[in-house]
C-alpha positions in Angstrom: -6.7 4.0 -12.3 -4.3 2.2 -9.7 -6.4 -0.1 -7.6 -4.8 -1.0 -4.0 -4.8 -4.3 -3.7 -1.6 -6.9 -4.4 -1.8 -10.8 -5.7 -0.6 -13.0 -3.4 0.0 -17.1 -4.1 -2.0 -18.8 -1.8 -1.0 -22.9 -1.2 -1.5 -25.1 1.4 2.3 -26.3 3.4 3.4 -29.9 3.9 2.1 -29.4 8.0 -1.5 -28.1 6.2 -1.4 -24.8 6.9 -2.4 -21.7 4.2 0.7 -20.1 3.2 0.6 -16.7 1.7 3.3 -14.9 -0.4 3.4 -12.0 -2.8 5.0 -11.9 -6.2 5.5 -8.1 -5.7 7.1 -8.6 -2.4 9.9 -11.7 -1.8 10.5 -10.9 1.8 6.8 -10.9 2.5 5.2 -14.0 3.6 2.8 -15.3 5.8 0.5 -17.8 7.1 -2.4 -19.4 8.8 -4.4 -22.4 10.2 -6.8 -21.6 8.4 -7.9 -20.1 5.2 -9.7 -16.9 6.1 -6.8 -16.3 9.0 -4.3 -16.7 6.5 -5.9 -14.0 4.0 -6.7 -11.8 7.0 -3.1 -12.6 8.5 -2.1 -11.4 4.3 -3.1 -8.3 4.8 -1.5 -6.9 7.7 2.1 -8.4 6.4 1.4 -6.5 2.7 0.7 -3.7 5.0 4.1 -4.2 7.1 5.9 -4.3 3.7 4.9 -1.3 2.3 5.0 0.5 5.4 8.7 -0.3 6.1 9.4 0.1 2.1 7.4 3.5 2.7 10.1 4.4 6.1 13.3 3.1 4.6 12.4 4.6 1.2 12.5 1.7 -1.0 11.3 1.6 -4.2 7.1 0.0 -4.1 6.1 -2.1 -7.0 3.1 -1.4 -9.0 0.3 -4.2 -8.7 1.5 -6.9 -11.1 -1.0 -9.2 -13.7 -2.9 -10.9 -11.6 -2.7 -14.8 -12.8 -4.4 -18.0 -12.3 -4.6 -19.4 -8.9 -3.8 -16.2 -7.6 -5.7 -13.7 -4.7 -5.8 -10.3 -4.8 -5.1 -9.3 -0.7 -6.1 -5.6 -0.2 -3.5 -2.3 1.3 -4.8 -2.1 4.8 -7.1 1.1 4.0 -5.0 3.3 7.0 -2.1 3.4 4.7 -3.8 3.1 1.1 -3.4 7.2 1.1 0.3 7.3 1.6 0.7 4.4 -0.6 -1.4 6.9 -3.6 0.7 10.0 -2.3 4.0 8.3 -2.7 3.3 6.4 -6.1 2.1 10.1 -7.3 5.0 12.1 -6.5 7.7 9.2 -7.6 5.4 9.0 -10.6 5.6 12.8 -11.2 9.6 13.0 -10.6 8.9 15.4 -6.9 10.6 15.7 -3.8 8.9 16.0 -1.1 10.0 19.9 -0.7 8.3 20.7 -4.0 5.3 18.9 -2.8 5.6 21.2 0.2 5.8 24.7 -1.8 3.0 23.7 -3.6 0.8 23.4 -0.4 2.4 25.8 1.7 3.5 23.9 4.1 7.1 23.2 5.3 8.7 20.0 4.3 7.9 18.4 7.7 4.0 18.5 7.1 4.9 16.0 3.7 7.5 13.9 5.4 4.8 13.2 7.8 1.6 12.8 5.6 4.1 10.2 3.7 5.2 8.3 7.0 3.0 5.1 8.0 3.5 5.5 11.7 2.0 9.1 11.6 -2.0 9.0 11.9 -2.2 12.0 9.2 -6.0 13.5 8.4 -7.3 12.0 5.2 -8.0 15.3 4.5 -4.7 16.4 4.5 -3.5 13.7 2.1 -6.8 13.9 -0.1 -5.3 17.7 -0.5 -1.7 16.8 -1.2 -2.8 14.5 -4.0 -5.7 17.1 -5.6 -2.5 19.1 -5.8 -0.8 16.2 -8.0 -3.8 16.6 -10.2 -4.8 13.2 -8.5 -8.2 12.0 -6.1 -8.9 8.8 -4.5 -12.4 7.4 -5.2 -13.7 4.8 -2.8 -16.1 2.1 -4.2 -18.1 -0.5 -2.4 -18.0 -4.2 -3.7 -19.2 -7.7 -3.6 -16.9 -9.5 -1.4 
């Protein structure tokens, strides 16, 4: 089970404020006055980096080890979907014009279910990935 969320290193700067940065991710890096903006502010920029990874079709990192001292920051949940669909099909060796013969689609219907900037039905995405052999479960937790 892959869960959607990425560990960030979380430290305070020499001017005081929360710096946030993520192992998985060099470029991406953030910041805030406080604590709770800085882990809110984390989110969004771990969001930016896999949606321009997602656009310019980079390779996206699997979740590494979380280790001591370190935060897990959460996928923004808009783009968790495309995140799954893209990890499924790189992990299975598709295209994305296999994907589409498999759903009857044309290739256009998959380009845009993968892009970030496209609001795509969850639906849609939930049944590109239950063609993969592959579901995504949402679970509530103590935060």
């Amino acid at each position: 089970m892959f869960s959607f969320h990425y560990p960030a290193i979380v430290r305070r700067d020499e001017a005081g404020r929360w710096m946030v940065t993520f192992p998985d991710f060099p470029r991406a890096a953030t910041d805030g006055k406080h604590l709770a903006e800085a882990l809110d502010e984390a989110s969004d920029c771990l969001g930016s980096e896999i949606a321009f990874r997602l656009v310019d079709k980079e390779g996206i990192p699997q979740p590494s080890a979380l280790k001591r001292g370190q935060r897990l920051v959460p996928v923004p949940l808009h783009l968790a979907p495309k995140l799954a669909l893209h990890l499924t099909l790189r992990e299975q060796g598709l295209n994305n014009s296999q994907l589409a013969r498999r759903l009857g689609v044309t290739e256009a219907v998959v380009r845009r279910l993968l892009d970030p900037r496209h609001d795509s039905r969850p639906e849609r995405v939930q049944a590109a990935l239950a063609a993969l052999g592959k579901r995504i479960i949402v679970s509530l937790e103590a935060a």
